[in-house]
VEXRO-564274 format. One line per 2 residues: number of its first residue (from 1); their letters; for each residue x negated, y, z of N, C-alpha, C. Coordinates in steps of 0.02 Angstrom, whole numbers, m for minus. Layout:
# residues N
NUM = a = X Y Z X Y Z X Y Z ~ ...
This chain:
# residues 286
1 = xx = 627 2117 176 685 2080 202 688 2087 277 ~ 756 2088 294 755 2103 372 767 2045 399
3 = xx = 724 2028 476 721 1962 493 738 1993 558 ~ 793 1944 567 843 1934 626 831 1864 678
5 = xx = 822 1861 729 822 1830 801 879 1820 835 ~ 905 1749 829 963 1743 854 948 1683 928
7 = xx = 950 1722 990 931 1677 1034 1013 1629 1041 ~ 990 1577 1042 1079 1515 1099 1107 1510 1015
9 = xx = 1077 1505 958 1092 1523 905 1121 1431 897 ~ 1119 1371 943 1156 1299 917 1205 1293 929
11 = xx = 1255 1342 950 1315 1344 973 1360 1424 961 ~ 1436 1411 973 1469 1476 971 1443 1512 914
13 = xx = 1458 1582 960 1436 1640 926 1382 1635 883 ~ 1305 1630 927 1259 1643 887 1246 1587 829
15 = xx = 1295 1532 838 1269 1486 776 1316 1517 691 ~ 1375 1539 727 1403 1559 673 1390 1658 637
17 = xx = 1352 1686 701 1314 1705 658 1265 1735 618 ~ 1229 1682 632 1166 1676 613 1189 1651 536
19 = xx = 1226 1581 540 1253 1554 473 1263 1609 421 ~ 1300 1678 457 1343 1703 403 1275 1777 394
21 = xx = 1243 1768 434 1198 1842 391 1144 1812 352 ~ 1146 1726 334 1077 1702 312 1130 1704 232
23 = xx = 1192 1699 249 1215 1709 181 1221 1775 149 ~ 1229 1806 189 1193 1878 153 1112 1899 146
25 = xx = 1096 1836 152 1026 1873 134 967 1874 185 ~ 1000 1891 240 939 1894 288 884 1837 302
27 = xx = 832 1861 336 793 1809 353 801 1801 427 ~ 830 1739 447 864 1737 491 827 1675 527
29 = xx = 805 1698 614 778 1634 650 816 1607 702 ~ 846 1558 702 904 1535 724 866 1505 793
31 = xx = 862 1518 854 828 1504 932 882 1461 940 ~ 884 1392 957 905 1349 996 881 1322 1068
33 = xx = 920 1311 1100 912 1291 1190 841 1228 1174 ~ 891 1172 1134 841 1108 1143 837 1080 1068
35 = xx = 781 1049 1070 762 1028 1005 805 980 957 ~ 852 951 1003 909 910 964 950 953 922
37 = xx = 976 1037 955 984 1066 900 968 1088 839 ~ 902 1083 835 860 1106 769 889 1079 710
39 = xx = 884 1007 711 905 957 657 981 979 624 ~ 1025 997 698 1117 1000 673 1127 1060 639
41 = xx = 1104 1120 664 1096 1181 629 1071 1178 569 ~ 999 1175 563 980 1147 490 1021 1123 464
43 = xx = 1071 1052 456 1114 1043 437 1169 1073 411 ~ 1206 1122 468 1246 1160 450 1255 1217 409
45 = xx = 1170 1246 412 1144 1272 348 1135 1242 269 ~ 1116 1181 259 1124 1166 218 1197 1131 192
47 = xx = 1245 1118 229 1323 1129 193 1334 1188 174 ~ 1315 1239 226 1344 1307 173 1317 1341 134
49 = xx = 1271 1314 110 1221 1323 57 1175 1380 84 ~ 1159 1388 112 1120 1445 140 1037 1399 169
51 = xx = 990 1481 191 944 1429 193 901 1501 259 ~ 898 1483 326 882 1511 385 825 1459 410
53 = xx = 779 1490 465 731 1454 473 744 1442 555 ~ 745 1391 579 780 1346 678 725 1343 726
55 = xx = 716 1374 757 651 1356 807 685 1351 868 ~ 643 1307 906 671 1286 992 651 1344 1022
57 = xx = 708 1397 1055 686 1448 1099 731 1453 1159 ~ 703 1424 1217 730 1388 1286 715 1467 1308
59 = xx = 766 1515 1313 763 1597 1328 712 1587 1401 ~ 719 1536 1432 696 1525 1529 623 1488 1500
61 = xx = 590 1461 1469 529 1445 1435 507 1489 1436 ~ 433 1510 1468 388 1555 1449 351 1533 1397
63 = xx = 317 1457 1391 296 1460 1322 364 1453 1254 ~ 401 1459 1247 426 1458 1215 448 1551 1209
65 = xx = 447 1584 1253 460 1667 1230 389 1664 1207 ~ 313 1660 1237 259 1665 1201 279 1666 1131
67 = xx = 299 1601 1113 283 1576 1032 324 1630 1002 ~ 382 1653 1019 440 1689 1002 403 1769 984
69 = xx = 343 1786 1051 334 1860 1042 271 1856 954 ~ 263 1797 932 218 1801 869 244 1818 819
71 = xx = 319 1793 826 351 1824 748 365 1899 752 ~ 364 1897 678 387 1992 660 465 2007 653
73 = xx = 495 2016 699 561 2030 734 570 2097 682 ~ 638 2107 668 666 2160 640 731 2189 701
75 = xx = 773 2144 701 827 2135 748 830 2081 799 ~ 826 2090 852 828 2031 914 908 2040 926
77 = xx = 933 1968 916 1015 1979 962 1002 1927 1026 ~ 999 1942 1088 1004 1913 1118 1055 1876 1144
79 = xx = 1092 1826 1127 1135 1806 1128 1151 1729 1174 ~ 1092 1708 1187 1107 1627 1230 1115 1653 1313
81 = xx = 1167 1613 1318 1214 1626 1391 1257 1558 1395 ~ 1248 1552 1484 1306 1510 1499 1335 1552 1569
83 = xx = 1409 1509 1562 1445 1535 1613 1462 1483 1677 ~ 1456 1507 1748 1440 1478 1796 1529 1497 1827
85 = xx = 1582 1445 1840 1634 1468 1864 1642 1471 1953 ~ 1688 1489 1967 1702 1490 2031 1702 1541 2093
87 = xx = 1730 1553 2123 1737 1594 2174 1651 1583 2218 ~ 1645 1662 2216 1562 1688 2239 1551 1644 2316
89 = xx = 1618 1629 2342 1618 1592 2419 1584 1512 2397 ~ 1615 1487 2354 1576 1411 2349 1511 1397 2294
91 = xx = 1517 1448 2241 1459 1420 2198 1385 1429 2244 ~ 1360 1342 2225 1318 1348 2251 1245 1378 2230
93 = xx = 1186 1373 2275 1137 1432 2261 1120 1406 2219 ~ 1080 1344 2188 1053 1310 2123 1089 1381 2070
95 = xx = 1145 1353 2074 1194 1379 2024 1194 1464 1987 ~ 1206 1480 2057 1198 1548 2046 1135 1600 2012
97 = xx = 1071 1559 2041 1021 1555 2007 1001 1555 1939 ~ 1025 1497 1902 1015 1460 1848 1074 1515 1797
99 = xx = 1131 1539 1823 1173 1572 1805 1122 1666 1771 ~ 1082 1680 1825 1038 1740 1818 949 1720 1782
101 = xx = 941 1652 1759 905 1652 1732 905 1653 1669 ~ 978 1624 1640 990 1606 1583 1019 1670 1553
103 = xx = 1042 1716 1583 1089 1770 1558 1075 1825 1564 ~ 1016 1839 1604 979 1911 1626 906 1904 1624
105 = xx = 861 1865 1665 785 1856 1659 753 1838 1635 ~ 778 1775 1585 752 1734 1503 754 1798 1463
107 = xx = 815 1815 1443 814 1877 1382 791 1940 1403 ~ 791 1961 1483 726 2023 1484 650 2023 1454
109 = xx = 644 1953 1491 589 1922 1471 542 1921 1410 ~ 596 1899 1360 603 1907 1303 596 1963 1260
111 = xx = 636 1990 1280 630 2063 1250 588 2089 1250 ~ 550 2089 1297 480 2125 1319 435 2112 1270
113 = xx = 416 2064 1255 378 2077 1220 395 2067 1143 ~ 458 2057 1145 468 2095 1040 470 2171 1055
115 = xx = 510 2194 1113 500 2264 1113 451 2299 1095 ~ 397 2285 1133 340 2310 1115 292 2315 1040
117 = xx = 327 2265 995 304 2238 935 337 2308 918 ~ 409 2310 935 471 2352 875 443 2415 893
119 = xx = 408 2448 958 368 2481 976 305 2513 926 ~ 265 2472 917 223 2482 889 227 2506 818
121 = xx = 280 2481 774 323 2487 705 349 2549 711 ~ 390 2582 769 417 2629 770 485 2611 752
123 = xx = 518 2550 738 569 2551 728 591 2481 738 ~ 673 2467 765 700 2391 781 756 2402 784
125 = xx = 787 2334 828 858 2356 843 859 2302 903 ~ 893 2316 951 901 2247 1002 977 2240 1005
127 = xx = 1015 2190 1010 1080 2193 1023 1087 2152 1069 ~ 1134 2163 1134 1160 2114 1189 1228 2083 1159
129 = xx = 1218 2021 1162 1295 1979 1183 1309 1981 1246 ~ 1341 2042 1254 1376 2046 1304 1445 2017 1337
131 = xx = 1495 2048 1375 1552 2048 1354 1587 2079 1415 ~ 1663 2080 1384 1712 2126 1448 1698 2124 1521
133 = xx = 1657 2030 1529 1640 2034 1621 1591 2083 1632 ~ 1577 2114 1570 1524 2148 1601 1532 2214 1620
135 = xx = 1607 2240 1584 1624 2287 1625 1685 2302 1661 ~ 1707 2234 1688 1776 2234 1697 1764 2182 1760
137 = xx = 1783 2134 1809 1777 2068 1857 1834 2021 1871 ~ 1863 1965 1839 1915 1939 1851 1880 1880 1907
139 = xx = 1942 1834 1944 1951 1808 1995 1914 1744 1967 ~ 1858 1709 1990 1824 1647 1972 1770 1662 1914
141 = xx = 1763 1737 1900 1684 1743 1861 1654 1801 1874 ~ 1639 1779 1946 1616 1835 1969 1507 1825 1951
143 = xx = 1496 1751 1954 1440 1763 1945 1420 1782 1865 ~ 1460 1759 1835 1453 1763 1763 1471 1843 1734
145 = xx = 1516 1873 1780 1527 1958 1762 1458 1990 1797 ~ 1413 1971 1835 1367 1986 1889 1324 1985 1809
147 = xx = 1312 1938 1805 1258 1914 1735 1256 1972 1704 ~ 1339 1997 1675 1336 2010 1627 1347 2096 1625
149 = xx = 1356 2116 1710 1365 2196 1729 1267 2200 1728 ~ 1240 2165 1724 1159 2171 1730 1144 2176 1664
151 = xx = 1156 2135 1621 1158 2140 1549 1179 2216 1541 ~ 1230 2240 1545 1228 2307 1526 1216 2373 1559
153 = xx = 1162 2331 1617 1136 2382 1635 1080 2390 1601 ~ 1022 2314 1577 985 2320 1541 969 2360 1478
155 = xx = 1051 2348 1457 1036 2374 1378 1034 2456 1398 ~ 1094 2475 1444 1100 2555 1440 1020 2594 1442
157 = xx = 963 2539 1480 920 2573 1513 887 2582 1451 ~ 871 2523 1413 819 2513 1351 839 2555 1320
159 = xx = 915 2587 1288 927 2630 1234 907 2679 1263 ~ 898 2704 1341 874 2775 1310 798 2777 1346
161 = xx = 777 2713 1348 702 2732 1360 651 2726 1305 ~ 705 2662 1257 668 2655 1172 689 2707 1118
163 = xx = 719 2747 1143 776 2816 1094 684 2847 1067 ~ 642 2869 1094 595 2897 1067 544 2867 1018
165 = xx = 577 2799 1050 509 2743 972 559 2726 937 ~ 595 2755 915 651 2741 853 677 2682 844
167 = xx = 696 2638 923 716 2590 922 801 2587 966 ~ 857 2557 900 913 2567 931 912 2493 972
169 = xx = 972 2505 1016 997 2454 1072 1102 2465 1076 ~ 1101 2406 1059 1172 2408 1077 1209 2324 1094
171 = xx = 1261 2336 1116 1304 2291 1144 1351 2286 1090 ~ 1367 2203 1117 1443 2187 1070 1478 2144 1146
173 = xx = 1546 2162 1140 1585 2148 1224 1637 2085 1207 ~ 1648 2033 1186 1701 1995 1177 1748 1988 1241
175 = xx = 1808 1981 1212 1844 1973 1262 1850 1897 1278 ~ 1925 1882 1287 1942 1796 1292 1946 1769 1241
177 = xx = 1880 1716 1200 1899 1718 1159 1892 1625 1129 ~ 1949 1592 1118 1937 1521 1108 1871 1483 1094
179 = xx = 1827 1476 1091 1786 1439 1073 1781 1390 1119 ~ 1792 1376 1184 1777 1325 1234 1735 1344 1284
181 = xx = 1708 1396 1276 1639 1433 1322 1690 1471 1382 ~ 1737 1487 1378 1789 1516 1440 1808 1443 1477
183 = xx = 1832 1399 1438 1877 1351 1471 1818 1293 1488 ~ 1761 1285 1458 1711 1266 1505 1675 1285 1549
185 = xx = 1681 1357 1581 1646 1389 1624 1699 1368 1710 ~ 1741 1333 1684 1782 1324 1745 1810 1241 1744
187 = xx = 1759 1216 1746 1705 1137 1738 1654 1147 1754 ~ 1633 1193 1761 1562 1176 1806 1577 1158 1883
189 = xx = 1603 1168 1921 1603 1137 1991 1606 1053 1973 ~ 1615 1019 1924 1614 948 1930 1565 937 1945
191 = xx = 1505 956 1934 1427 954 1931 1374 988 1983 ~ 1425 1007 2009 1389 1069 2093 1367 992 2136
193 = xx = 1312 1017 2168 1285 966 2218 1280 998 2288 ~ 1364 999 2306 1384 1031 2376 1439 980 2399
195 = xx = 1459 1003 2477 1497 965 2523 1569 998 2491 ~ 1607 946 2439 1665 970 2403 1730 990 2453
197 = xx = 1727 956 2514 1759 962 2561 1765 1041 2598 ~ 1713 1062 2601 1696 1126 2615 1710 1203 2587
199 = xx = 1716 1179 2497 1749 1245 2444 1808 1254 2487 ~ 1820 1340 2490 1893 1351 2469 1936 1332 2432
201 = xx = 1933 1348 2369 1964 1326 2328 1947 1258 2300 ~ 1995 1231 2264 2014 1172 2243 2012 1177 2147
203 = xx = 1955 1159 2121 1960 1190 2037 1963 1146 2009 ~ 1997 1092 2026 2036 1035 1988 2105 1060 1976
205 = xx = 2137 1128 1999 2196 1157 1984 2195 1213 1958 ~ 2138 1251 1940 2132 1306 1925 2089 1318 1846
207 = xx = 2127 1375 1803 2077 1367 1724 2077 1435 1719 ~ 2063 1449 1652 2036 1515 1638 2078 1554 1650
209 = xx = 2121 1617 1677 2161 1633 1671 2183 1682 1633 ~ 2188 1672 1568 2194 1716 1515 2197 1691 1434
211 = xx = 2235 1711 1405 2272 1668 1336 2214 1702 1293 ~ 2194 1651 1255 2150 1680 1228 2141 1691 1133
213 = xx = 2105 1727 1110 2101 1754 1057 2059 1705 990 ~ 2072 1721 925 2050 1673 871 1971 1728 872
215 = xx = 1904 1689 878 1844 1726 869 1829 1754 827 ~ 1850 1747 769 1847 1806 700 1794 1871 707
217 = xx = 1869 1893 744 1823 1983 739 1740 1975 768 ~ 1739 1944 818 1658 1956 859 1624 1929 818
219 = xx = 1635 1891 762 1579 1854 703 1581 1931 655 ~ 1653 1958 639 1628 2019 590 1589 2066 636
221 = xx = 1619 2082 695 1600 2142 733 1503 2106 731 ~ 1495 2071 759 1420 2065 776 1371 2065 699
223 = xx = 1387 2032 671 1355 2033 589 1343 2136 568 ~ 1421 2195 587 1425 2226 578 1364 2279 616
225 = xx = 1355 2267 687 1307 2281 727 1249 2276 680 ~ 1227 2220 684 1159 2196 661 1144 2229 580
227 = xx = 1187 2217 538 1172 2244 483 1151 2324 471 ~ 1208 2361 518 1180 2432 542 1253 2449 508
229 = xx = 1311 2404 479 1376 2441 461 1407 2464 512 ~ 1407 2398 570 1429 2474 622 1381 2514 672
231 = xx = 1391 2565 683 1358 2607 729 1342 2619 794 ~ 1415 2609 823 1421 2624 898 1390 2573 939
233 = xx = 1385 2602 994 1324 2569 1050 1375 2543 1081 ~ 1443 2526 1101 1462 2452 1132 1534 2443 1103
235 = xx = 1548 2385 1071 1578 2355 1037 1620 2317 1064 ~ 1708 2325 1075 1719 2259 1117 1796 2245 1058
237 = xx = 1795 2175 1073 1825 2154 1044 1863 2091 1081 ~ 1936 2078 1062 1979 2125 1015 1985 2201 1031
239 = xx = 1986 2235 990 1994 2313 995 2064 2322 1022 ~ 2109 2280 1033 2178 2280 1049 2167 2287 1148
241 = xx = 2116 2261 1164 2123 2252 1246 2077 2314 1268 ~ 2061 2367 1225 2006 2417 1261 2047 2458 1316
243 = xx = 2108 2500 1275 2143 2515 1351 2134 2475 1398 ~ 2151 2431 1388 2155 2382 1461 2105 2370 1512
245 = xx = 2035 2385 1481 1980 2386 1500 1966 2442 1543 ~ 2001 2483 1507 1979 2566 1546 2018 2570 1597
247 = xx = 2090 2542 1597 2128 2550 1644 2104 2521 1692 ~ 2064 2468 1709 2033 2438 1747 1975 2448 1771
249 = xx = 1957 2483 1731 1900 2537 1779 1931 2588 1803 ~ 1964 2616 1773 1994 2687 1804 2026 2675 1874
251 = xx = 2085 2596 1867 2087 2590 1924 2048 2569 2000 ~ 1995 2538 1983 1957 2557 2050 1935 2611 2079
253 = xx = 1960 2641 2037 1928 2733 2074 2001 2737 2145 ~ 2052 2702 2123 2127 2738 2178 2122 2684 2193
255 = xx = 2110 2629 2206 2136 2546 2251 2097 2563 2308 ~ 2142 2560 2362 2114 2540 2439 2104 2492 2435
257 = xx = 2063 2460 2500 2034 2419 2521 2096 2376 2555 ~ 2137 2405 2573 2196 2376 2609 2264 2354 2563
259 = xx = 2250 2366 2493 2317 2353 2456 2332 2295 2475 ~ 2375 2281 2477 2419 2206 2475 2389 2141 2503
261 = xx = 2360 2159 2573 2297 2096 2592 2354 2052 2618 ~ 2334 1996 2609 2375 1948 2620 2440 1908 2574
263 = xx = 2432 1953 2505 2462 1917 2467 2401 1884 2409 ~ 2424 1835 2370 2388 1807 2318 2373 1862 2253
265 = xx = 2310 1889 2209 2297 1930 2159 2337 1880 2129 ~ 2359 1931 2070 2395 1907 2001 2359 1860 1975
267 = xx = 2295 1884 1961 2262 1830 1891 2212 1767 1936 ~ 2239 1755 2006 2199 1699 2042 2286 1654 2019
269 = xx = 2353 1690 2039 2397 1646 2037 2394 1628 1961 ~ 2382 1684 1925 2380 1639 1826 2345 1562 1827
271 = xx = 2278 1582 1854 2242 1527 1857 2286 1462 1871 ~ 2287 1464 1922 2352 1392 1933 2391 1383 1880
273 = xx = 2427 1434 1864 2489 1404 1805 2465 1381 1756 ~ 2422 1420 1709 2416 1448 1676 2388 1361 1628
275 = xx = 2384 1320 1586 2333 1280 1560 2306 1285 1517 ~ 2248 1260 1508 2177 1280 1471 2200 1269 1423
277 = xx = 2128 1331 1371 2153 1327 1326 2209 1339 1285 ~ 2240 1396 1323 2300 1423 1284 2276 1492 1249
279 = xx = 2308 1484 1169 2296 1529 1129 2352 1587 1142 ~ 2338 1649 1117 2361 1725 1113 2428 1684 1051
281 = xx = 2468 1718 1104 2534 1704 1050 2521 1739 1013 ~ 2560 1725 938 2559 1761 884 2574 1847 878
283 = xx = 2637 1852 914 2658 1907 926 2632 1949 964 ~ 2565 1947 1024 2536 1962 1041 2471 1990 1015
285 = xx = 2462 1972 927 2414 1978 913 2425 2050 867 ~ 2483 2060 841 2490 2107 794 2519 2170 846
């Protein structure tokens, strides 16, 4: 039986799914932040009749990666992340910090030593929860695209330095996608312990800026990863915004430094309008 590692597994993504590959079967270890999750998950496993095993795995805990490097890992998804909002001018250093421990140096950390296990076997799989900040940078997540352009630098490096111990590595990229993890990443300044007077900006007027998507696909797409149905090494989803992605790399290759200084970017003015929590119109979706 293949036993799967779902780190940030009491929330979002990794709780739902973890839920849905324990119903297919897997042997599935569901890593939670804090021990209050253990109990709710469990729970939520037993409504859906399924039956996965919950351990406390604080990714920034060294004894807790210890305990983590004892089990016999098949698939590691690294998946626990939070998002730190705000323009790179005011978030403060605590912040920024805590932003690169939780999202890049816990799960290197980590990795390391299942790697070495999947190493020894000759065979694994690691997958990043990644996502589009990680290859794309919108206006107010810049530390959280920082996180997450490191994240895929990590993974690019591991796939081809583990390519010879027959261990794959791949990414899954979500875009904007409802769960509350976008539109709470721009709530964190309530909680900054700085001179509020001092920010530039003002993020009592400002939200995510971008309509966002029903999570569906990234529960099939990631389950699809992990199982080995799908193949490819980075996954983003919705598959509807990948142009858009490229175009946005492509265009930093022709943007001067001098375009349009002195007017407001598009997606800083969305922010203002724009209010949380708005879903992808319908017609937008097909």
């Amino acid at each position: 039986m293949t036993t799967v590692l779902i780190t940030g597994a009491g929330t979002g993504f990794g709780n739902e799914v973890a839920l849905r590959l324990a119903a297919q079967g897997l042997d599935v270890i569901a890593g939670v932040e804090i021990t209050a999750q253990v109990q709710t998950v469990k729970q939520q496993a037993k409504q859906r009749g399924v039956e996965l095993r919950v351990e406390k795995l604080d990714v920034t805990d060294e004894g807790d990666r210890q305990k983590a490097w004892e089990w016999d890992i098949d698939v590691l998804l690294n998946n626990a992340g939070i998002s730190e909002g705000g323009s790179m001018v005011d978030i403060p250093a605590d912040n920024l910090r805590r932003q690169l421990e939780v999202n890049l140096i816990g799960p290197v950390l980590l990795t390391q030593g299942i790697a070495k296990k999947m190493v020894a076997k000759k065979k694994g799989k690691i997958v990043f929860m990644s996502s589009v900040a990680g290859l794309t940078v919108d206006p107010f997540s810049g530390a959280y695209s920082a996180s997450k352009h490191a994240v895929e630098a990590v993974a690019e490096a591991l796939s081809k330095e583990l390519r010879e111990f027959g261990i794959e590595v791949a990414t899954v990229n979500p875009g904007p996608f409802l769960t509350g993890f976008n539109d709470r990443m721009f709530e964190t300044w309530k909680n900054w312990k700085d001179d509020a007077s001092k920010r530039l900006f003002n993020y009592a007027d400002i939200a995510f800026p971008h309509e966002q998507y029903d999570p569906e696909p990234v529960f099939k797409t990631t389950v699809g990863v992990i199982t080995g149905e799908i193949k490819t090494y980075r996954n983003v989803e919705p598959k509807e915004i990948i142009p858009q992605q490229r175009e946005q790399l492509d265009a930093a290759w022709q943007r001067k430094v001098d375009d349009q200084l002195g007017t407001r970017f598009e997606l800083v003015q969305k922010a203002y309008d724009i209010e949380p929590e708005t879903p992808v119109a319908p017609s937008a979706k097909q």
